[in-house]
DOTI-449158 format. One record per atom (N, C-alpha, C): x, y, z; residue in one letter. Coordinates in steps of 0.05 Angstrom, whole numbers, padded with zeros to 5 digits, always signed. Layout:
BEGIN
XYZA
...
END
This chain:
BEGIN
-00550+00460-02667X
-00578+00468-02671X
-00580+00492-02689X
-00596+00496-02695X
-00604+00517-02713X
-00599+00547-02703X
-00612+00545-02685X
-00617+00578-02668X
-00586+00583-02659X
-00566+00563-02659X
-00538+00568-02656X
-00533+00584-02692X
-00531+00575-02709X
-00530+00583-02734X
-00537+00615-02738X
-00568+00618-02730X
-00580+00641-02730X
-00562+00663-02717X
-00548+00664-02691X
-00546+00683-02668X
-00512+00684-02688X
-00502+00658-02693X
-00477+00671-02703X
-00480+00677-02728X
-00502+00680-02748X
-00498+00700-02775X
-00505+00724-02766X
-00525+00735-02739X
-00528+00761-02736X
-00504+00774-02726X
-00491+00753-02706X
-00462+00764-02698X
-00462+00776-02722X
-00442+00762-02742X
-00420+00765-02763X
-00437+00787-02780X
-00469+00794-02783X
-00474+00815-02797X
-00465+00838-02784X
-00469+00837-02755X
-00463+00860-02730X
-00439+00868-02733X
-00418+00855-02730X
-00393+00859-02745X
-00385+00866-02757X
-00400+00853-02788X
-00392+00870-02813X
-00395+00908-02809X
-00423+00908-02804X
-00431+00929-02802X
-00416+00954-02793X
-00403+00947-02759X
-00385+00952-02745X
-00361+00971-02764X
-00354+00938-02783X
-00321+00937-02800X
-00328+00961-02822X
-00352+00959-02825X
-00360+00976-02854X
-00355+00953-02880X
-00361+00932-02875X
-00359+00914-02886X
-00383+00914-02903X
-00386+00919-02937X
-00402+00925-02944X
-00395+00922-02981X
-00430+00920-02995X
-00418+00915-03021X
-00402+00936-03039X
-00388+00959-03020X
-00366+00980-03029X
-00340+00962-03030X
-00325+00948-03018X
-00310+00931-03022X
-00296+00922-03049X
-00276+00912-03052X
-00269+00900-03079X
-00266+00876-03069X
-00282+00853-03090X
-00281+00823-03075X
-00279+00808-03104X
-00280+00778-03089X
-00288+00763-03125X
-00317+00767-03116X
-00330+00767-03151X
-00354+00759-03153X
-00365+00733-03170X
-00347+00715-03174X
-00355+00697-03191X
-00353+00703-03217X
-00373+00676-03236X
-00373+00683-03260X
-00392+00699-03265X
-00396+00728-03296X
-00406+00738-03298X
-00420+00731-03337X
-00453+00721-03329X
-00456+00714-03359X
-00473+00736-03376X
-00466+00763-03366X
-00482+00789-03374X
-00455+00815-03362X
-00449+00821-03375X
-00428+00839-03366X
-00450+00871-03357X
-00471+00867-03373X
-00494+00901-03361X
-00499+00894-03329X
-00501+00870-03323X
-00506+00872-03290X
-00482+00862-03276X
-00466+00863-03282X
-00437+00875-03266X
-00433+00905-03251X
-00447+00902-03231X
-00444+00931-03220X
-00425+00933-03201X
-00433+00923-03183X
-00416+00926-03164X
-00383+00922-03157X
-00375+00939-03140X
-00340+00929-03134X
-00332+00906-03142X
-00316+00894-03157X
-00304+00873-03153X
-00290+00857-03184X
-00285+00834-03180X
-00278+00816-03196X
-00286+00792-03211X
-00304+00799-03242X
-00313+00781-03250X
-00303+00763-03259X
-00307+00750-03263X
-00293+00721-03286X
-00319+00723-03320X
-00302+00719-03334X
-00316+00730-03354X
-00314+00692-03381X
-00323+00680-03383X
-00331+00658-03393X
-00336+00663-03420X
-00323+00653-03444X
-00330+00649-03479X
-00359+00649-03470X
-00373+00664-03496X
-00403+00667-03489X
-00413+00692-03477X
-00394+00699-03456X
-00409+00728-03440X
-00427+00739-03453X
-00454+00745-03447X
-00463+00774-03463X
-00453+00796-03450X
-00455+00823-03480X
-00438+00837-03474X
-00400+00838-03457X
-00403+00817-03474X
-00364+00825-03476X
-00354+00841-03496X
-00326+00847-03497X
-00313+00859-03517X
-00300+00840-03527X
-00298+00811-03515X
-00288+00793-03531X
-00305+00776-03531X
-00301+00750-03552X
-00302+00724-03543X
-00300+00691-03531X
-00281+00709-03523X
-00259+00691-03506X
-00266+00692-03473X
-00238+00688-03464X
-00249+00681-03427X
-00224+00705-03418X
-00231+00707-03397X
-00217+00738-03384X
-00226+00741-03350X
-00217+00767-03348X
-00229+00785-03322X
-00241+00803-03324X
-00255+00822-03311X
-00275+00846-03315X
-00268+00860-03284X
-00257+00872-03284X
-00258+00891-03257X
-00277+00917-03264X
-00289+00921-03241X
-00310+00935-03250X
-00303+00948-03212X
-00310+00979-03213X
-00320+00996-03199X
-00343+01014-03203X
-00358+00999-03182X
-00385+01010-03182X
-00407+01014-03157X
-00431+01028-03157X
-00455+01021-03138X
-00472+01010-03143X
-00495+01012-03124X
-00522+01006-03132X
-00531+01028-03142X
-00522+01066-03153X
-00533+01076-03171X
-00528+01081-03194X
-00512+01068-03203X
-00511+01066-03233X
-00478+01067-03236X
-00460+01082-03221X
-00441+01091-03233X
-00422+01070-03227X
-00412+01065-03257X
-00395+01040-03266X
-00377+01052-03276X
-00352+01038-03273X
-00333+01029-03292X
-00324+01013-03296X
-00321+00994-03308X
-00307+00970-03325X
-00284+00967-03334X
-00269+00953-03330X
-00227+00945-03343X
-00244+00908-03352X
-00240+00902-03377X
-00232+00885-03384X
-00210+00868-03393X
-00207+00839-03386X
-00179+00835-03391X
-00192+00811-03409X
-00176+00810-03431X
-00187+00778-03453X
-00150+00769-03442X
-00156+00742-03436X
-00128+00713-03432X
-00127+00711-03466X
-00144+00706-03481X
-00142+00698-03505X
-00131+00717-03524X
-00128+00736-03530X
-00124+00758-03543X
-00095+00775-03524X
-00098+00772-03502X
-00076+00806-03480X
-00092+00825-03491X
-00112+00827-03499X
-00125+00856-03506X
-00139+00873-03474X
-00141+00895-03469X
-00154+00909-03452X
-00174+00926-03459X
-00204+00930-03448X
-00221+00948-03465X
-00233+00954-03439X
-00249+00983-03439X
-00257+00995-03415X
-00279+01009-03425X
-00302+01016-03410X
-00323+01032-03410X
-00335+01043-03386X
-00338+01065-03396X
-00361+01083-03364X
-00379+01077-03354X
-00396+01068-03375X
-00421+01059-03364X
-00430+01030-03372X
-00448+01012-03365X
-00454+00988-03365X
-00469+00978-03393X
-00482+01005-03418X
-00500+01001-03427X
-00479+01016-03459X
-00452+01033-03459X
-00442+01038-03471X
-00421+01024-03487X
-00413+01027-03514X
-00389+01021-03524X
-00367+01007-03505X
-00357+00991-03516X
-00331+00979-03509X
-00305+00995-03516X
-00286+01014-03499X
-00268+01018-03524X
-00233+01011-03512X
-00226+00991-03537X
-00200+00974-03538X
-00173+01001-03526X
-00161+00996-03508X
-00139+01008-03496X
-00119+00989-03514X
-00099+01011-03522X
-00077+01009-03547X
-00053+01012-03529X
-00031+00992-03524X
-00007+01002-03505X
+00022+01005-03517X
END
């Protein structure tokens, strides 16, 4: 029934809560088709096309971040091995040389 459904998502929110289970975390986040609203902790998938990529190709985006602004970004292009990073969400791309 339903109201079974209900009582166990409040559990598992109660829980989280508990765990500190929260969007501070590093998790996957799926694909990302705007790299400016990549904020939060985690692991994007980055798709030929992305806006705002440093490439055009397909890759990863690890990004550490909150909900107040403060970002950082590691890009990885599969197509290229290139790496590029930025501070903020709205700044320059700039290519890491190894």
């Amino acid at each position: 029934p339903h109201w079974i459904a209900s009582i166990f998502l409040a559990f598992l929110s109660v829980v989280g809560e508990l765990l500190n289970i929260n969007e501070s975390w590093l998790r996957y986040r799926g694909f990302s088709s705007d790299l400016n609203s990549a904020s939060l902790n985690g692991v994007y998938m980055i798709s030929s096309g992305a806006q705002n990529s440093p490439f055009g190709g397909s890759g990863k985006c690890l990004v550490f971040g909150n909900d107040s602004g403060d970002v950082a970004q590691l890009a990885l292009s599969w197509d290229t091995k290139s790496i590029y990073i930025r501070g903020k969400n709205d700044v320059e791309w700039k290519k890491i040389t190894i």
